[in-house]
Every structure is written in C-alpha cells, then in structure tokens.
N, CA, C and O atoms as CSV, one atom per row, in Angstrom:
chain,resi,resn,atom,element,x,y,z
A,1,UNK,N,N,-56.353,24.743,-1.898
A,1,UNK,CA,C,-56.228,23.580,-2.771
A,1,UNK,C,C,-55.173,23.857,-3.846
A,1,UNK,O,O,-54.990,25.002,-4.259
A,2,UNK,N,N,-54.398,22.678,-4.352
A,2,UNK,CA,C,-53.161,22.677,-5.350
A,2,UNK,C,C,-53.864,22.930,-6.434
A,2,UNK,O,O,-54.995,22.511,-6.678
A,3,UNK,N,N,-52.649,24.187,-7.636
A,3,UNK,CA,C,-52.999,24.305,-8.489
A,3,UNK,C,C,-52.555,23.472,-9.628
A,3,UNK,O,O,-52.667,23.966,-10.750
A,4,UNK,N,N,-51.932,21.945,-9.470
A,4,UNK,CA,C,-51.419,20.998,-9.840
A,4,UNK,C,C,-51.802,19.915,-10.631
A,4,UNK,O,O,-52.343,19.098,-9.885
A,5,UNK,N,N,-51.785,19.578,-11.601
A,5,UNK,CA,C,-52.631,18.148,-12.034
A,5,UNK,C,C,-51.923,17.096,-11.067
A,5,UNK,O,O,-50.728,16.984,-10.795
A,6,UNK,N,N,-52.986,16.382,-10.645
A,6,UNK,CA,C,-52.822,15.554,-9.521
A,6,UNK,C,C,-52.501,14.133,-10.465
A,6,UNK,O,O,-52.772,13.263,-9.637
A,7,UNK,N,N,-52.194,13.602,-11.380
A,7,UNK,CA,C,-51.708,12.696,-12.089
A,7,UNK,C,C,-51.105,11.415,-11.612
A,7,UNK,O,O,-51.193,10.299,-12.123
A,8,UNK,N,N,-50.307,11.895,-10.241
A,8,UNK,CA,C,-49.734,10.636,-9.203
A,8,UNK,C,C,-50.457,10.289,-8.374
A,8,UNK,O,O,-50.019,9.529,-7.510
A,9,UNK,N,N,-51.809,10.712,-8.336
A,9,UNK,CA,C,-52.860,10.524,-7.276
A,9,UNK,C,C,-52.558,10.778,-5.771
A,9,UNK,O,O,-53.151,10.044,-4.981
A,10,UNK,N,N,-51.687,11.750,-5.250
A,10,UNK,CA,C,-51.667,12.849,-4.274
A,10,UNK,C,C,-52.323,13.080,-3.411
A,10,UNK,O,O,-53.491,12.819,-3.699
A,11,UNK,N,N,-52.180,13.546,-2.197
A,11,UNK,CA,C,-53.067,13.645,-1.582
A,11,UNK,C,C,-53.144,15.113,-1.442
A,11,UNK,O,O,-52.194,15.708,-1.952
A,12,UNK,N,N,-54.037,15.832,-0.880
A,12,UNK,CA,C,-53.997,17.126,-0.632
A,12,UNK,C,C,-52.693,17.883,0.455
A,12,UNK,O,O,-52.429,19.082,0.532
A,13,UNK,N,N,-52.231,17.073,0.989
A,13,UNK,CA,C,-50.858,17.727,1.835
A,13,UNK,C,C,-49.693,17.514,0.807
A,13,UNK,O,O,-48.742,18.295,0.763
A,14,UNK,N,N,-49.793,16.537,0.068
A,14,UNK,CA,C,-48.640,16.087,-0.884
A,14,UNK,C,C,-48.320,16.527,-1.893
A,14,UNK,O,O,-47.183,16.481,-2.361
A,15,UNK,N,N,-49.623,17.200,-2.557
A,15,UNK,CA,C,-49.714,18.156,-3.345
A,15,UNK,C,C,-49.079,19.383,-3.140
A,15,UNK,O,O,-48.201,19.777,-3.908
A,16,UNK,N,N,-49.593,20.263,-1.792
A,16,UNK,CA,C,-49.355,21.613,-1.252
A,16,UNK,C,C,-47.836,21.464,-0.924
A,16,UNK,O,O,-47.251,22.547,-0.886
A,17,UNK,N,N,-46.855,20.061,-0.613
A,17,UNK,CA,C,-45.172,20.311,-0.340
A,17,UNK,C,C,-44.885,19.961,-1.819
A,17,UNK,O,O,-43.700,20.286,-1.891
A,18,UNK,N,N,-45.232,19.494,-3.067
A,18,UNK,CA,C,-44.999,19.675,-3.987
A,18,UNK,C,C,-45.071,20.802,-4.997
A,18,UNK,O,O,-44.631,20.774,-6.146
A,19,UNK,N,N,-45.697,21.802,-4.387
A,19,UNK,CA,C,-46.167,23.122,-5.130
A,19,UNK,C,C,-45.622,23.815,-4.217
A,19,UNK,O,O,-46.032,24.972,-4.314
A,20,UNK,N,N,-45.049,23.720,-3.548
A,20,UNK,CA,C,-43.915,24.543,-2.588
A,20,UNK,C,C,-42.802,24.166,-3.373
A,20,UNK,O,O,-42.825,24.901,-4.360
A,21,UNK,N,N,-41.881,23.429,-3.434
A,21,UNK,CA,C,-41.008,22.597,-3.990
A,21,UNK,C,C,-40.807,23.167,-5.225
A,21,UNK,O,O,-39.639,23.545,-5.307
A,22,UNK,N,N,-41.586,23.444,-6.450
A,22,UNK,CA,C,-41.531,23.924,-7.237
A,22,UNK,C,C,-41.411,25.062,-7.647
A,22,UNK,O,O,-41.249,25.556,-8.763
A,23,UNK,N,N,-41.539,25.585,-6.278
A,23,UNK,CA,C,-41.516,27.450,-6.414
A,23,UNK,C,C,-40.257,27.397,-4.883
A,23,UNK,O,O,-40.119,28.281,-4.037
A,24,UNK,N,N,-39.846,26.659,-4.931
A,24,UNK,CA,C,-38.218,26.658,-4.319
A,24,UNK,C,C,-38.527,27.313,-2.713
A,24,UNK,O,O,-37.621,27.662,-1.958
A,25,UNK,N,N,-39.592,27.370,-2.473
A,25,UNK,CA,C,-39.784,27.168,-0.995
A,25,UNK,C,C,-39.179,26.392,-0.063
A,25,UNK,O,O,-39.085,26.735,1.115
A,26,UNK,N,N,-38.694,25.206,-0.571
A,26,UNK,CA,C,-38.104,24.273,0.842
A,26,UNK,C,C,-36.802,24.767,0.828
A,26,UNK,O,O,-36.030,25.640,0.433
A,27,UNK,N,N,-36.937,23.926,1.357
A,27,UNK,CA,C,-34.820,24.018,1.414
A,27,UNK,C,C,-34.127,22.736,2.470
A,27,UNK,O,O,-34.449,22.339,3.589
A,28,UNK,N,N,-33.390,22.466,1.819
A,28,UNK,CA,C,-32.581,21.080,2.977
A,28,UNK,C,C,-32.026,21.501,4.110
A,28,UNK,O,O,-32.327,22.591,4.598
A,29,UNK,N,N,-31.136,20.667,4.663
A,29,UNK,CA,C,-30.574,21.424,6.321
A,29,UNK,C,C,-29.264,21.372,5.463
A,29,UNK,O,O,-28.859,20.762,4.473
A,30,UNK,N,N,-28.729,22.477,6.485
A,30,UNK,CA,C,-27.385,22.923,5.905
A,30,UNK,C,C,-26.724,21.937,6.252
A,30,UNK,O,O,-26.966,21.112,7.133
A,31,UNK,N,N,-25.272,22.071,5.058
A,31,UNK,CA,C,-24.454,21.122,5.796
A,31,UNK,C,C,-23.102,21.437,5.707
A,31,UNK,O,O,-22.545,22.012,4.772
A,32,UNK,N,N,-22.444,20.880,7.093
A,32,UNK,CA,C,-21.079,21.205,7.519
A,32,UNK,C,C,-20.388,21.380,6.639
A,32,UNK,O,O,-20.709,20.817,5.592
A,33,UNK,N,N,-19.281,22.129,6.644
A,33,UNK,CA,C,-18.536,22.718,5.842
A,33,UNK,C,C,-17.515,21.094,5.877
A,33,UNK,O,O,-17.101,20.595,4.830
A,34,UNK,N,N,-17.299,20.580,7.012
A,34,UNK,CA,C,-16.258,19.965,7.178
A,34,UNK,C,C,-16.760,18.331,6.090
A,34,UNK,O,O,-15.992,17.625,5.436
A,35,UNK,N,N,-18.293,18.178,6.267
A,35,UNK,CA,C,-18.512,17.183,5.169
A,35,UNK,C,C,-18.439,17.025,3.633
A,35,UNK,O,O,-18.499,16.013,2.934
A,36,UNK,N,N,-18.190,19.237,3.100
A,36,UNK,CA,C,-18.223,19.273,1.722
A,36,UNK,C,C,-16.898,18.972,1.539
A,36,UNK,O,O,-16.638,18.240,0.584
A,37,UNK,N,N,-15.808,19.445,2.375
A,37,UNK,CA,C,-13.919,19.029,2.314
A,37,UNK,C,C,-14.157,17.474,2.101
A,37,UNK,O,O,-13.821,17.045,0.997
A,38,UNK,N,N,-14.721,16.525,3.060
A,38,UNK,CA,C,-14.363,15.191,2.854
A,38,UNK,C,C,-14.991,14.781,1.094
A,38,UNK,O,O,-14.348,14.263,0.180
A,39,UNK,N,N,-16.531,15.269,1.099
A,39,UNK,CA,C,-16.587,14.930,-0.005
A,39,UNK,C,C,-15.756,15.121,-0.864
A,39,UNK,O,O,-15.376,14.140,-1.503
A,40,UNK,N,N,-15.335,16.127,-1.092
A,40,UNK,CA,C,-14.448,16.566,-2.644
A,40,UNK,C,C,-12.960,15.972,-2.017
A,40,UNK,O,O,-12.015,16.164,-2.782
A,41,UNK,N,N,-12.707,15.446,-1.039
A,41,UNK,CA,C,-11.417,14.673,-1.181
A,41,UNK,C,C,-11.889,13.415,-1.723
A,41,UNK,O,O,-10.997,12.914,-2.408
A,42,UNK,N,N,-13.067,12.619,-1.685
A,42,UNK,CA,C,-13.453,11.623,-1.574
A,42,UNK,C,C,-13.421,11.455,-3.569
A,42,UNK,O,O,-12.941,10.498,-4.176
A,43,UNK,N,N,-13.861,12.279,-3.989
A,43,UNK,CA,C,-14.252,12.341,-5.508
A,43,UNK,C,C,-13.172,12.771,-6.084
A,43,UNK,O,O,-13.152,12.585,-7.301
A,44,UNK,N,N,-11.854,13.517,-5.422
A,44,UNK,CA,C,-10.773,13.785,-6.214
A,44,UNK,C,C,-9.827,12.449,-6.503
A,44,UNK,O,O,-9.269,11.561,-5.858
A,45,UNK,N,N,-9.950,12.747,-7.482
A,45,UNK,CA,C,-9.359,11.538,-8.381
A,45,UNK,C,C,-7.840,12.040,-8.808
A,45,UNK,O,O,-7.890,13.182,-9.265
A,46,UNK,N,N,-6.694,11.566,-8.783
A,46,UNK,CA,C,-5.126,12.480,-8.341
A,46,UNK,C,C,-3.777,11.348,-9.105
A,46,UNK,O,O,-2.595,11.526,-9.402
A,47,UNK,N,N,-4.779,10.122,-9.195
A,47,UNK,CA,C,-3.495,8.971,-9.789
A,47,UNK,C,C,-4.224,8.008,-11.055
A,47,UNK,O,O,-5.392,7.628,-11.138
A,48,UNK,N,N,-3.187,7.798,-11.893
A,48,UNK,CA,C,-4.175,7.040,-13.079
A,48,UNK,C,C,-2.441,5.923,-12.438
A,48,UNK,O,O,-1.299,6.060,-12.002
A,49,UNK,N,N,-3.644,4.723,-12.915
A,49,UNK,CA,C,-3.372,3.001,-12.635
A,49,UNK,C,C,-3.423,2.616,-14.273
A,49,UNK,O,O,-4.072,3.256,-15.100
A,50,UNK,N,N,-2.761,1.666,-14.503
A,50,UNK,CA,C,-2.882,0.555,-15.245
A,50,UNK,C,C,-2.453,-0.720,-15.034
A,50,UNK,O,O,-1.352,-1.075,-14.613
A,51,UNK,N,N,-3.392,-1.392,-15.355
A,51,UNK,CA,C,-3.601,-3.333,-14.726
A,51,UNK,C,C,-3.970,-3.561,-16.301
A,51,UNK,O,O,-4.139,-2.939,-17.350
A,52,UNK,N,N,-3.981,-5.193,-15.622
A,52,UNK,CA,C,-4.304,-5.655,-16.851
A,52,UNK,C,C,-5.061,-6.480,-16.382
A,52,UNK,O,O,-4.763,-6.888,-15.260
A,53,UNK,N,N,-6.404,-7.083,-17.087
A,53,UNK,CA,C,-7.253,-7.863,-16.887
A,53,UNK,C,C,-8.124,-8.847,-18.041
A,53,UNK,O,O,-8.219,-8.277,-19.128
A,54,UNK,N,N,-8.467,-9.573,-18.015
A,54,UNK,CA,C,-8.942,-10.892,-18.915
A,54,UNK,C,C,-9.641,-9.976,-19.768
A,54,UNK,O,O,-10.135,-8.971,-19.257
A,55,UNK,N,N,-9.774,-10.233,-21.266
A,55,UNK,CA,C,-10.784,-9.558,-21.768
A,55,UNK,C,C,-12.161,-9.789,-21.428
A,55,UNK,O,O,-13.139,-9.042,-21.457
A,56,UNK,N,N,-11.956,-11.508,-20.958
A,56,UNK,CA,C,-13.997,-11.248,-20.605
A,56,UNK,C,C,-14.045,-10.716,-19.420
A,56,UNK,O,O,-15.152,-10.580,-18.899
A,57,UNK,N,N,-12.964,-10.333,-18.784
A,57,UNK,CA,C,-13.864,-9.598,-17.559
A,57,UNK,C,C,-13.896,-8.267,-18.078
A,57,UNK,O,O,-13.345,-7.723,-17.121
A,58,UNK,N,N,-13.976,-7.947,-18.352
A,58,UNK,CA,C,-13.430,-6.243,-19.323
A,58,UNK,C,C,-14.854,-5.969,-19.746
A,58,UNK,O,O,-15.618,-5.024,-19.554
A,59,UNK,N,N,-14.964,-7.280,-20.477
A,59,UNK,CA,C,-16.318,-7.069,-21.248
A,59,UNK,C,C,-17.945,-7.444,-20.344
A,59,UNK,O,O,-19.129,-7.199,-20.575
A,60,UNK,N,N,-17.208,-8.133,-19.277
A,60,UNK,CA,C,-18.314,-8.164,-18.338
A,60,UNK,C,C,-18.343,-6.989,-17.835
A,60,UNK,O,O,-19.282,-6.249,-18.132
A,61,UNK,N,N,-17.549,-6.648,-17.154
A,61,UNK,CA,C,-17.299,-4.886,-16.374
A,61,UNK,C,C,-18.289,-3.877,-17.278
A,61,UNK,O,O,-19.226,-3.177,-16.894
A,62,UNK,N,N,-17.695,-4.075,-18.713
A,62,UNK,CA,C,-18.401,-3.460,-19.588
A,62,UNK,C,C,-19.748,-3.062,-19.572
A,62,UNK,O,O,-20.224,-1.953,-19.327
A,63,UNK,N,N,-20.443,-4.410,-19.949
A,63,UNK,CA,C,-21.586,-4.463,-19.847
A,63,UNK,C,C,-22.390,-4.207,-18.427
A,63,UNK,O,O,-23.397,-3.511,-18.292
A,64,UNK,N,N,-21.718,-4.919,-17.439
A,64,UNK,CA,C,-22.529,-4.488,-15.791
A,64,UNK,C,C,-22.612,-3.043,-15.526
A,64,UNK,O,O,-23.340,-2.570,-14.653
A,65,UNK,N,N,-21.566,-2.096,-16.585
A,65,UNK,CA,C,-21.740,-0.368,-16.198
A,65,UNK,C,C,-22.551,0.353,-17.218
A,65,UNK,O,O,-23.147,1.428,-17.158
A,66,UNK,N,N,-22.421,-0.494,-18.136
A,66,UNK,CA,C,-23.785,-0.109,-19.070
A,66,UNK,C,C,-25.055,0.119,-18.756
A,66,UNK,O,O,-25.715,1.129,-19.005
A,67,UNK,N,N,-25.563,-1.404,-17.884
A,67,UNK,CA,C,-26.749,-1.780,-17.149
A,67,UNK,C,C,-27.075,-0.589,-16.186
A,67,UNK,O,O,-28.116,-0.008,-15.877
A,68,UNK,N,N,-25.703,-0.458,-15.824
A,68,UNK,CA,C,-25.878,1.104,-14.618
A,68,UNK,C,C,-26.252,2.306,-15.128
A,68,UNK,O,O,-27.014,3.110,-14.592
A,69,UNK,N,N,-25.589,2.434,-16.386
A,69,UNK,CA,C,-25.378,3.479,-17.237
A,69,UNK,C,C,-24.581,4.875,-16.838
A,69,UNK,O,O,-24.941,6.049,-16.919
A,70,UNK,N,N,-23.400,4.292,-16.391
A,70,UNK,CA,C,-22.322,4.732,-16.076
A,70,UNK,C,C,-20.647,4.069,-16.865
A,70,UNK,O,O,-20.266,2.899,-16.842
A,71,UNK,N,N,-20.024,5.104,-17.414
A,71,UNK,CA,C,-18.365,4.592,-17.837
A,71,UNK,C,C,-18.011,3.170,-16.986
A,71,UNK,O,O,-18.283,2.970,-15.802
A,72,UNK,N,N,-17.330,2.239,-17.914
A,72,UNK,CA,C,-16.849,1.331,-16.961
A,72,UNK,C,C,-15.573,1.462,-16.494
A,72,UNK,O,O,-14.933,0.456,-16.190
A,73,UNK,N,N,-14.861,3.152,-16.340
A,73,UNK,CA,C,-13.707,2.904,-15.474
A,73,UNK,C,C,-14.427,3.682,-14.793
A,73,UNK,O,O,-13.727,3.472,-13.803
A,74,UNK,N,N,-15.520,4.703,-14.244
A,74,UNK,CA,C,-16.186,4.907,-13.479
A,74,UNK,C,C,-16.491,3.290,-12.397
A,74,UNK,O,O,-15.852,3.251,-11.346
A,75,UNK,N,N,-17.163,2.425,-12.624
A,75,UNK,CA,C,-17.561,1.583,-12.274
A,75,UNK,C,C,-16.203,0.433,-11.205
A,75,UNK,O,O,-16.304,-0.298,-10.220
A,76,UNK,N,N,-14.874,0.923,-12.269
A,76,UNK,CA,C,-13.796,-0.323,-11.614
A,76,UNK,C,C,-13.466,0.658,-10.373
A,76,UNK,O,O,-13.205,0.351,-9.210
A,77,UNK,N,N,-13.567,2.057,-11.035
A,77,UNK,CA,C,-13.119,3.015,-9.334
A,77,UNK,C,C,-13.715,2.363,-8.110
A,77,UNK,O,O,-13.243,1.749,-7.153
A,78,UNK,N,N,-15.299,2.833,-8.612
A,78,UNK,CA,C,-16.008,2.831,-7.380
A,78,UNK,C,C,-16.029,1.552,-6.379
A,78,UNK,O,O,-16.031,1.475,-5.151
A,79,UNK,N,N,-16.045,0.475,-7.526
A,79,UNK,CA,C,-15.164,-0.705,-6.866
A,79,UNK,C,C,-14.472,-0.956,-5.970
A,79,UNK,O,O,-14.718,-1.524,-4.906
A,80,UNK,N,N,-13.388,-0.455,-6.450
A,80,UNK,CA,C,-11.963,-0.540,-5.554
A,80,UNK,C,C,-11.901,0.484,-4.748
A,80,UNK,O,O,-10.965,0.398,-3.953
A,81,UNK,N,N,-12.816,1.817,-4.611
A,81,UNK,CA,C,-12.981,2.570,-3.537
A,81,UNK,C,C,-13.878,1.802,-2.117
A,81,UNK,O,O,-13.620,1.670,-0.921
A,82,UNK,N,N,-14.800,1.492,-2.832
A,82,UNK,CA,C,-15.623,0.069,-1.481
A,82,UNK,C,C,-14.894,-1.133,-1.583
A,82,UNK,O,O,-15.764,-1.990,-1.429
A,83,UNK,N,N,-14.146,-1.534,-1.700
A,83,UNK,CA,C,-13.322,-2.494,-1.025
A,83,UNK,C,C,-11.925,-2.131,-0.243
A,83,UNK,O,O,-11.286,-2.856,0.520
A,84,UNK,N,N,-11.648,-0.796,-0.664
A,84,UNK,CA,C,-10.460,-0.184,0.000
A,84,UNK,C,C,-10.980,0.300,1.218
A,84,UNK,O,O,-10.198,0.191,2.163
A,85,UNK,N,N,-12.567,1.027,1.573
A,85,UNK,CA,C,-13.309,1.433,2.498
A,85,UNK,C,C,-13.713,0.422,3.167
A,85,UNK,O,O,-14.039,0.790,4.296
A,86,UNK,N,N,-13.888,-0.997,2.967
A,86,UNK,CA,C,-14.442,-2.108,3.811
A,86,UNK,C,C,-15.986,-2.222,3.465
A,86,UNK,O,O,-16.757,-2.912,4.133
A,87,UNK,N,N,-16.358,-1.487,2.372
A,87,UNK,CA,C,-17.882,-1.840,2.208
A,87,UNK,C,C,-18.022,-2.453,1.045
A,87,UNK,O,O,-18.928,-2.198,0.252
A,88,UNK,N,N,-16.934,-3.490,0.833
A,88,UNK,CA,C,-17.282,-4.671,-0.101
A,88,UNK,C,C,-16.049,-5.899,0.723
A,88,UNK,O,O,-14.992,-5.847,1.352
A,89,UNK,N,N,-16.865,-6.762,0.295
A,89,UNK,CA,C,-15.838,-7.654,1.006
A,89,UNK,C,C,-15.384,-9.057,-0.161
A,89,UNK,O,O,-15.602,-8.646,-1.300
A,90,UNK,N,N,-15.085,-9.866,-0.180
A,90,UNK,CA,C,-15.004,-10.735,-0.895
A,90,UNK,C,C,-14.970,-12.191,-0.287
A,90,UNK,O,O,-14.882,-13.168,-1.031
C-alpha cells in the first residue's frame, strides 16, 4: 500500500505509478536522435522581421497572449509558423 496522501482520490494502482514517479522510477521511451535535430531546427529562431500592424490588432494580439500567458511576439511566431506548416488555414 502507498505511502501517499491520497487527496485526488486514487486508486490503489494509481497511487503505486505515482510513488514510483516520484522516486524517478519510470522513464519515457527514448527518442530518436533524428527527432531532437528537427526539434531544435524547429525552435531555432535565425531572422528578426518587422511589419507593421493596426494598433488594435497589436493590442488584441496583446491581450489573446496574455490569456495564454505567453510574450505576444512569442504568440505572432507561433502563428505564422502554423500557417507556414498548413496547420492553420484561413
């Protein structure tokens, strides 16, 4: 039995992979070397842009990355990275 306060109401198996977990017993599946290259091409950031745009959209942008709670030139990237990728459309 877990030596855990059960607080999330747990079950007894859910408990025992959570008290594993905490004492760093698990571990994920490895992963390809060739997916950590794409990632870090994917996140390297290499060119600064300047546009110009309405102030209320600025201030909408603003506020919608707030809500996220993320930078809003974080937010115009990721943007224009999913619409350059095809996973935004308009």
């Amino acid at each position: 039995m877990s030596k855990l306060k059960n607080e999330d109401n747990l079950d007894e198996e859910e408990l025992e992979i959570l008290e594993a977990h905490n004492r760093g017993m698990l571990q994920g599946p490895p992963v390809p070397q060739s997916m950590v290259v794409v990632a870090k091409q994917t996140l390297k950031k290499n060119r600064n842009i300047n546009i110009r745009i309405s102030e209320n959209d600025l201030e909408s942008i603003k506020m919608l990355a707030a809500r996220e709670g993320m930078p809003y030139q974080t937010l115009i990237g990721s943007l224009i990275h999913k619409y350059a990728s095809g996973y935004l459309q308009v």
